[in-house]
Backbone as a chain_set.jsonl record, in Angstrom:
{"seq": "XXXXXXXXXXXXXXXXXXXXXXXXXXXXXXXXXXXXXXXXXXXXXXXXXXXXXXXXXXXXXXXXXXXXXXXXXXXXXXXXXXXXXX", "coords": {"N": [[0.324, 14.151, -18.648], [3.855, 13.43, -19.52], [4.599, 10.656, -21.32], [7.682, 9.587, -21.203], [9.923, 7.888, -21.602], [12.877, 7.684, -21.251], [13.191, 10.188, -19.655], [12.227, 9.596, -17.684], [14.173, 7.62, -17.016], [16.776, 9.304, -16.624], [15.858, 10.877, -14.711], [15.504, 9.035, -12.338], [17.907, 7.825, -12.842], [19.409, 10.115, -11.993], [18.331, 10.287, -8.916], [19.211, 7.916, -8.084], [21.731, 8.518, -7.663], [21.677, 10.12, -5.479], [23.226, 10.521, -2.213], [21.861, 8.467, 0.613], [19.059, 9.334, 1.876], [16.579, 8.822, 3.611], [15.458, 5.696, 5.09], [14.66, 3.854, 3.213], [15.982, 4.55, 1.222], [18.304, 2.916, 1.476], [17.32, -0.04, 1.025], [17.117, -2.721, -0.926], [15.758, -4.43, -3.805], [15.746, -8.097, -3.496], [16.731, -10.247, -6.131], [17.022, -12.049, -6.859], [14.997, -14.351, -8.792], [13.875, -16.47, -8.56], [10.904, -18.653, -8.897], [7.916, -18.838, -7.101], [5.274, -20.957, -6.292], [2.549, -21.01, -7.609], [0.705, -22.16, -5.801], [1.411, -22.08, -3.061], [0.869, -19.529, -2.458], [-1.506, -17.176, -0.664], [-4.82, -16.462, -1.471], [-6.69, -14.079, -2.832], [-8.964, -13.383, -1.062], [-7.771, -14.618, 1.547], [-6.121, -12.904, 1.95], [-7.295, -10.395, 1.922], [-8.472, -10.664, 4.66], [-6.88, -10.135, 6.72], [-7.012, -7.218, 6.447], [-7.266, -4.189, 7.572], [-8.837, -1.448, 8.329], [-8.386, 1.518, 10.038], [-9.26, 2.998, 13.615], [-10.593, 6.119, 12.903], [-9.845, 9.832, 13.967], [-12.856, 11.447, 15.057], [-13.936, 13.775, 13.04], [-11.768, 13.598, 11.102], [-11.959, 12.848, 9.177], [-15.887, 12.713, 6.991], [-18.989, 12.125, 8.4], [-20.019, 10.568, 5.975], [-17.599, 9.388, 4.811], [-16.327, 7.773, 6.348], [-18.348, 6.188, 6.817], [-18.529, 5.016, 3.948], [-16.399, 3.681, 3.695], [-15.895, 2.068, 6.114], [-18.188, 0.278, 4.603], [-17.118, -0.793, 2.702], [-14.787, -1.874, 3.48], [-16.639, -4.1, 4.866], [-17.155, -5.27, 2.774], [-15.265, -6.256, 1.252], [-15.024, -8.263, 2.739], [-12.648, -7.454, 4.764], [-11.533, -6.14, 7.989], [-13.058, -3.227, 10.033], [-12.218, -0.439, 12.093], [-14.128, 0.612, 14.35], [-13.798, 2.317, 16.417], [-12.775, 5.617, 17.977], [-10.311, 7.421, 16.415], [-6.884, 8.134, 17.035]], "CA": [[1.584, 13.63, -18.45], [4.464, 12.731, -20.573], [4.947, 8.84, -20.97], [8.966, 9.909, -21.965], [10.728, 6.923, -20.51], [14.507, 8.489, -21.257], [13.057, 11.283, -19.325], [12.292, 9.103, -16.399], [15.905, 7.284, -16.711], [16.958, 10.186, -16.28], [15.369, 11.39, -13.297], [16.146, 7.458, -11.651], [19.989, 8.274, -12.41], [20.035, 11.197, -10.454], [17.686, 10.278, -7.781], [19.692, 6.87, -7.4], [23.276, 8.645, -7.163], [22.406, 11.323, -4.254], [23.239, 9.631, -0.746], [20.892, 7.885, 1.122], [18.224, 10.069, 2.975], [15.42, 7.548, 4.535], [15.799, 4.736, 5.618], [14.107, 2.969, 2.244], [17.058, 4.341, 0.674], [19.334, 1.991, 1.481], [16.897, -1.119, 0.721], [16.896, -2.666, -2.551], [15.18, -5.684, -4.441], [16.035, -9.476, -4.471], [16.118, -10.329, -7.905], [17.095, -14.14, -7.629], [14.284, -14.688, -9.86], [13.402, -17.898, -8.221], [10.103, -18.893, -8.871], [6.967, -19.503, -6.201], [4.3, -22.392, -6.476], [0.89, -20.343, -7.316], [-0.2, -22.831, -4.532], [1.68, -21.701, -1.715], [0.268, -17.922, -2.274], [-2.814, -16.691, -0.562], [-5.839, -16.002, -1.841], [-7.334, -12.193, -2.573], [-9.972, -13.283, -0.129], [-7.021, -14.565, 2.597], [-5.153, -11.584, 2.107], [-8.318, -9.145, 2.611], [-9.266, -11.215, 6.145], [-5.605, -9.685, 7.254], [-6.733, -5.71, 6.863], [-8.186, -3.578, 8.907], [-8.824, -0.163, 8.035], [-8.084, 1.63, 11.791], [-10.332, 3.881, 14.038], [-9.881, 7.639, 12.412], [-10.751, 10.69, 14.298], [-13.7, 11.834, 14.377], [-13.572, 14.817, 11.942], [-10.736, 13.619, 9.904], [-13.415, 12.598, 7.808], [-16.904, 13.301, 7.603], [-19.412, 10.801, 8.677], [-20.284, 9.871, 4.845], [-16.477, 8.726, 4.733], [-16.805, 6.793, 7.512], [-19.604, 4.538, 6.71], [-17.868, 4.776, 2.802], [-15.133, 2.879, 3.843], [-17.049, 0.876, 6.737], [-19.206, -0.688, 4.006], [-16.076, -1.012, 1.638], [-14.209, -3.108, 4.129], [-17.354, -5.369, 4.618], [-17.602, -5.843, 1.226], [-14.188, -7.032, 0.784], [-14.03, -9.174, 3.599], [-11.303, -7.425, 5.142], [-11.949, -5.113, 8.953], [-12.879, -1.631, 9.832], [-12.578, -0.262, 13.493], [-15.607, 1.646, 14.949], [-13.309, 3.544, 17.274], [-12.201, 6.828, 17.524], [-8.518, 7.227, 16.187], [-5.913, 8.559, 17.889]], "C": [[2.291, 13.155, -19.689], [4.757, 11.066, -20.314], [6.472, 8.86, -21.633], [9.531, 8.912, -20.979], [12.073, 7.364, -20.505], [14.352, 9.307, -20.395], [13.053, 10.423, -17.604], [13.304, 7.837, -16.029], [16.356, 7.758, -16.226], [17.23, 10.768, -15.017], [15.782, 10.054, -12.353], [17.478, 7.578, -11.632], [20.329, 9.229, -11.067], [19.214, 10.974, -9.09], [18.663, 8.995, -7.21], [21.575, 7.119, -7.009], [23.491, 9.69, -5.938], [22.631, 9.956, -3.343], [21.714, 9.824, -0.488], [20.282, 8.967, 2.362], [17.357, 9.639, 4.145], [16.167, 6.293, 4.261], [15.206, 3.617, 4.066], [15.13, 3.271, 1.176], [18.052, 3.343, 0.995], [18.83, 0.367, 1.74], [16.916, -1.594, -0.279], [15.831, -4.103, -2.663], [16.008, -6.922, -4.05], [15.769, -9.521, -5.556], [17.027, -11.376, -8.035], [15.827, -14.821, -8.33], [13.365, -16.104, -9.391], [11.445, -17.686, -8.305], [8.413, -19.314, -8.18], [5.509, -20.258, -6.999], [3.21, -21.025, -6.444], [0.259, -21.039, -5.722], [0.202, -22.675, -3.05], [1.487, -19.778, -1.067], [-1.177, -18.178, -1.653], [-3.322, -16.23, -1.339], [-6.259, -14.234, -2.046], [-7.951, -12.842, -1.094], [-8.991, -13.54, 1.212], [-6.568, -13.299, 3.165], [-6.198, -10.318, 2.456], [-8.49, -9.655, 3.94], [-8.092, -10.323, 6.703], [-5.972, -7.929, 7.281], [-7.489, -5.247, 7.485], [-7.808, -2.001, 8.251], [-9.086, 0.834, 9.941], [-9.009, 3.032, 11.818], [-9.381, 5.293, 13.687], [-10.547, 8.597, 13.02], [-11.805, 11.502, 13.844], [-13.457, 13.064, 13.822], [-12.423, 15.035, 10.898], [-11.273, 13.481, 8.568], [-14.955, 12.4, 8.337], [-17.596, 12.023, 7.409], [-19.762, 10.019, 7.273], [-19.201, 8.528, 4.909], [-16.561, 7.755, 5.308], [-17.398, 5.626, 7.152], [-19.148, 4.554, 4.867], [-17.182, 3.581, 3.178], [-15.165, 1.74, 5.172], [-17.695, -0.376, 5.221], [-18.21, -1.432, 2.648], [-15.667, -2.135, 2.346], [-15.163, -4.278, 4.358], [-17.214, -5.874, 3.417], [-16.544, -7.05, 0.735], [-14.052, -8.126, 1.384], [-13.159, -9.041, 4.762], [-12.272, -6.956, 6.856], [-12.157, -3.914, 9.21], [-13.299, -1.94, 11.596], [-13.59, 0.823, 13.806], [-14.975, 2.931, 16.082], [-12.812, 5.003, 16.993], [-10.415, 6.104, 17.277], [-8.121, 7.994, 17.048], [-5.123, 9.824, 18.135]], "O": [[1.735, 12.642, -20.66], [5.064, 10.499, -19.266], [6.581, 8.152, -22.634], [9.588, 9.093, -19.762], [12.469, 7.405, -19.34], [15.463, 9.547, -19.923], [13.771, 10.699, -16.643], [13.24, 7.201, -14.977], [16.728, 7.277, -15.155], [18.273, 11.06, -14.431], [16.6, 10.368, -11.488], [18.171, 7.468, -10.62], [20.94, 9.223, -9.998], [19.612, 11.644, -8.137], [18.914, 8.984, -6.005], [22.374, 6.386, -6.426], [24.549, 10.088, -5.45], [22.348, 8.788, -3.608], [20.832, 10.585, -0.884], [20.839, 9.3, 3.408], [17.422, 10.015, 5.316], [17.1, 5.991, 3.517], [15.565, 2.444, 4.164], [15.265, 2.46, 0.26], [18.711, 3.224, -0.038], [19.515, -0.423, 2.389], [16.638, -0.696, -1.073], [15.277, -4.643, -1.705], [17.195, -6.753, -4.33], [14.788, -9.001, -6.088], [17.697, -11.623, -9.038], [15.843, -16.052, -8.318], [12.352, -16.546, -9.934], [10.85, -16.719, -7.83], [7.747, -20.115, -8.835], [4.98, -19.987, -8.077], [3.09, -20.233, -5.509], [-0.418, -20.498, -4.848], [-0.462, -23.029, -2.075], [1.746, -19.139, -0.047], [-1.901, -19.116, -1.988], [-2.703, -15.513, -2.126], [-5.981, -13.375, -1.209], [-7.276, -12.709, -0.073], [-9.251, -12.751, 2.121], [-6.591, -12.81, 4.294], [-5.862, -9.394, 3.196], [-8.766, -8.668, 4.622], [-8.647, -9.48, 7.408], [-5.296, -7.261, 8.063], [-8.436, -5.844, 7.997], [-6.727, -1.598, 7.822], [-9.972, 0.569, 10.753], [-9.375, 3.796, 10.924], [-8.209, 5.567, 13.942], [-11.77, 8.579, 12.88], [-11.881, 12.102, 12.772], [-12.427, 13.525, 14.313], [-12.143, 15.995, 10.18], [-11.07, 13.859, 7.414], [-15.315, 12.091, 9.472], [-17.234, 11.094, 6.687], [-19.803, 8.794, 7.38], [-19.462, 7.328, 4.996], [-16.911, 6.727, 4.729], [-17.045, 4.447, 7.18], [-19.835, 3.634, 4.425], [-17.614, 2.481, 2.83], [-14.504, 0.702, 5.146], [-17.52, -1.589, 5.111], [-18.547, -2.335, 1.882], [-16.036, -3.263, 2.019], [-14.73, -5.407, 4.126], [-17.17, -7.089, 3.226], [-16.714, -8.137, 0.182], [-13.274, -8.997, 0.995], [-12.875, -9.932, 5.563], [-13.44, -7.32, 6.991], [-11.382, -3.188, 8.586], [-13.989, -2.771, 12.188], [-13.558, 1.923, 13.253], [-15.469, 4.005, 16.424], [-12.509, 5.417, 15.874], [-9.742, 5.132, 17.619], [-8.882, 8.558, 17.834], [-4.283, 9.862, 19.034]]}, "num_chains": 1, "name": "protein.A"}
């Protein structure tokens, strides 16, 4: 890859002057700058109790995957569902 930042100005100009296609087009940033208290953020460890990695059919991935990403989500903390997906 090139790291050409003019190049990816560039490309941001024209991507930000077509009309709006999705729906994330026509969202933007706050950028009042305001400041938050480190102390009123969660934790990594809070913020992993909150995920859940969801039941995936079987053969979307093969059973390695599976118990990959089973033993990942223990690890972190976070959830993994045992069910089939959907």
């Amino acid at each position: 890859g090139n790291n050409n930042y003019s190049l990816f100005k560039k490309y941001s100009e024209m991507i930000n002057s077509m009309s709006p296609i999705n729906i994330r087009d026509l969202l933007s940033f706050k950028t009042d700058n305001k400041k938050i208290n480190i102390n009123e953020i969660d934790s990594a460890q809070e913020i992993r109790k909150r995920l859940v990695a969801p039941g995936i059919s079987l053969g979307a991935l093969s059973p390695e995957a599976h118990e990959t990403l089973s033993i990942a989500m223990n690890r972190i903390g976070a959830k993994s569902d045992s069910g089939e997906g959907g």
